[in-house]
C-alpha positions, 0 to 999 in steps of 0.5 A: 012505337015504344021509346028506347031507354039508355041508362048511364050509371054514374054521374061523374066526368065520363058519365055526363060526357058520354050522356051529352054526346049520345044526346047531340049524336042521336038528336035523341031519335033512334030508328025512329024511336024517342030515347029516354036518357036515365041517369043513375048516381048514388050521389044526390048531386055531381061531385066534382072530384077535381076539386076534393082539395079545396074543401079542405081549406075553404068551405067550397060546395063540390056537390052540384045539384043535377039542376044546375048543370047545363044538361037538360032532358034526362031523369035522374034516379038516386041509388047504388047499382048492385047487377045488371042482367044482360039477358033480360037487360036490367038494372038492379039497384038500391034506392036511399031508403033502401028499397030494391028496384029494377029499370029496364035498358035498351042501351047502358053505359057504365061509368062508375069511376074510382074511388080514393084509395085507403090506407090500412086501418092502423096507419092513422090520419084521415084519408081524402076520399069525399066531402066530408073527410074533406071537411074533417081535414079542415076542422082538423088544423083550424082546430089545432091553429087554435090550441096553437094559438094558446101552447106555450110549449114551442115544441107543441106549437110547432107540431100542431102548426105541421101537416104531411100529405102523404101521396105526390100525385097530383092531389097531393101536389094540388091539396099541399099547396092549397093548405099551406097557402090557407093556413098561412093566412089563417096563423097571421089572423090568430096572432101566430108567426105564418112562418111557424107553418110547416107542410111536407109533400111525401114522395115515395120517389126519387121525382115529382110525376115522373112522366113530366119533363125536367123543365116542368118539374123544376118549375113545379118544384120552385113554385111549391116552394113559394107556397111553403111545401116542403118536398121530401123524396124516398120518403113513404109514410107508414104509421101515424100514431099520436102525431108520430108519422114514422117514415121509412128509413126509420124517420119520424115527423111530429104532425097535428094532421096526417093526409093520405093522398094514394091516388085511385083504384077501379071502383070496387061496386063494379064486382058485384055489378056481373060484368066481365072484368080485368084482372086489375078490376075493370070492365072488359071492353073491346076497341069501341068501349063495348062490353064483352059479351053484354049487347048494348052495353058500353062502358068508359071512364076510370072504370073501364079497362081500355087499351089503344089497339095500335099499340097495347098502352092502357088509359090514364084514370083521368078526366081528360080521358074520359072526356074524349072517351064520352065524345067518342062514345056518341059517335059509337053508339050512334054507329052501331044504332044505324048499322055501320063501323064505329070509331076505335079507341085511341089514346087522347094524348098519343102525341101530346103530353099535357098537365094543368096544377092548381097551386091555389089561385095560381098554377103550373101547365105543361104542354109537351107535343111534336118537339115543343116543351112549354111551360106557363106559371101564373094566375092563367094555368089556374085559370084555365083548369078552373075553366076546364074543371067547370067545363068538365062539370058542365056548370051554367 
């Protein structure tokens, strides 16, 4: 008998957890038949978004050849899904020299993910999107440390020596921090006052994350500080333009470098792809990840449109999310396989409330479920998302 084809577009969090769990559910065996697992990725290695900060202070690989990552047993084929046909049930897609293929499924998961969002065009500053505007970011303000270096206008230094991320997400929080502590370091070495560093954190609310508890937010709030982030709340910014970062209520910053930071949105490939989508621009999925009308097709992740049954609640665009999503995803799949009922949806943080901060080598965790608030600062909370966020990656 022929093998069975499960293909997995992207190559993300939700992608390679949903890859290995079909693959240990399965045992890579279906009714008999051998599953072969195809990855697609347009990405020639895995790109851990979780880490998108850290490039832009220190010169840290993000992309992971497909290689060095724990998975075995899978092909990996390079290129952009433009349709599936879900009639004749294949992919379309176009390779890195631009050459147009097709690879036939017997089941496909779509994982796609999101992408950063953009500011306009005309608002200036450099977004945080990818590697290389990552590695811009960094260029940027080492450069401006030194022409600070050499100003003799302390109104020039000074602004040279600023930067604003706008955007109080997590990235924003994790990539303020990340800078300001990097930066300092690096105007002692130049000869200049670390002190003279400025970061401003834009916050668009009256709080940081509002969904976290008091107590965490105090305990971030503190710790930003000692890294020398400045929160500045009801503050969005609009246009930058010459170091000008004119904020609203008629505020004005003079900044060497403006970041965006403007949290995610369902990527946007997915409306080319001929899935059934949401209003919002995700895939439509019934309370077992399946796509509407598509036999055989799944989809999780960030791109997905998933709602917990019991209550109507939407999924977090997160890596916690997905993960459990992947996990679940085999035990799915492997049901509908053998012809029995699958597990539903439901919502990884029904009953608990949990985040992890990196703030350089160190970190925040919260953790709030079943009356327990508990808050932990240190070298550990860093220690466990890098331990998590390799885990995520599946790294050797």
């Amino acid at each position: 008998m022929n093998d069975l084809t499960c293909v997995i577009i992207g190559g993300g969090y939700a992608g390679l957890q949903a890859l290995k769990a079909i693959k240990e559910k399965t045992n890579g065996i279906a009714n008999g038949r051998r599953i072969r697992f195809v990855l697609i990725d347009m990405q020639p290695g895995h790109l851990r978004k979780l880490r998108m900060f850290r490039p832009t202070a220190t010169e840290e690989e993000i992309m992971i050849p497909w290689n060095q990552l724990t998975l075995k047993d899978f092909e990996f084929v390079q290129g952009t899904v433009t349709s599936v046909d879900g009639e004749e049930k294949r992919v379309r897609y176009i390779g890195p020299q631009g050459n147009d293929a097709r690879i036939r499924y017997d089941l496909l998961v779509v994982t796609v993910g999101s992408i950063v969002r953009r500011p306009d065009p005309d608002q200036g500053g450099v977004a945080l999107t990818d590697p290389q505007a990552a590695a811009d970011i960094r260029e940027c303000w080492r450069a401006n440390l030194r022409k600070a270096a050499r100003a003799t206008n302390p109104e020039e230094r000074k602004k040279l020596m600023t930067i604003a991320v706008a955007g109080a997400g997590i990235s924003g929080i994790e990539t303020s921090a990340e800078l300001a502590l990097t930066m300092r370091k690096e105007a002692t070495a130049l000869g200049l006052n670390p002190s003279d560093v400025s970061v401003y954190l834009l916050n668009a609310q009256e709080r940081l994350l509002p969904e976290v508890s008091e107590k965490f937010r105090r305990k971030l709030d503190r710790q930003l500080t000692e890294c020398g982030v400045t929160v500045l709340h009801n503050r969005k910014a609009l246009r930058e333009e010459a170091g000008s970062l004119s904020l609203s209520g008629g505020d004005c910053l003079a900044v060497g470098l403006c970041i965006w930071t403007l949290g995610l949105i369902p990527n946007p490939g997915l409306k080319g792809m001929d899935l059934p989508l949401t209003p919002e621009g995700k895939v439509l999925v019934d309370e077992c990840y399946r796509v509407k009308g598509m036999p055989n097709v799944y989809s999780i992740g960030d791109c997905s449109g998933i709602v917990d049954p019991r209550d109507g609640r939407a999924t977090q665009m997160t890596c916690f999310e997905a993960g459990e999503q992947g996990l679940r995803l085999g035990k799915i799949v492997m049901a509908d396989l053998e012809g029995r009922p699958a597990p539903s949806h439901h919502s990884a943080k029904s009953n608990m409330d949990a985040f992890t901060i990196a703030l350089g080598q160190n970190g925040v965790f919260w953790i709030r479920t079943w009356g327990l608030d508990m808050v932990m600062t240190g070298k550990l909370p860093g220690r466990i998302k890098k331990l998590v966020e390799d885990t995520a990656s599946m790294l050797r």
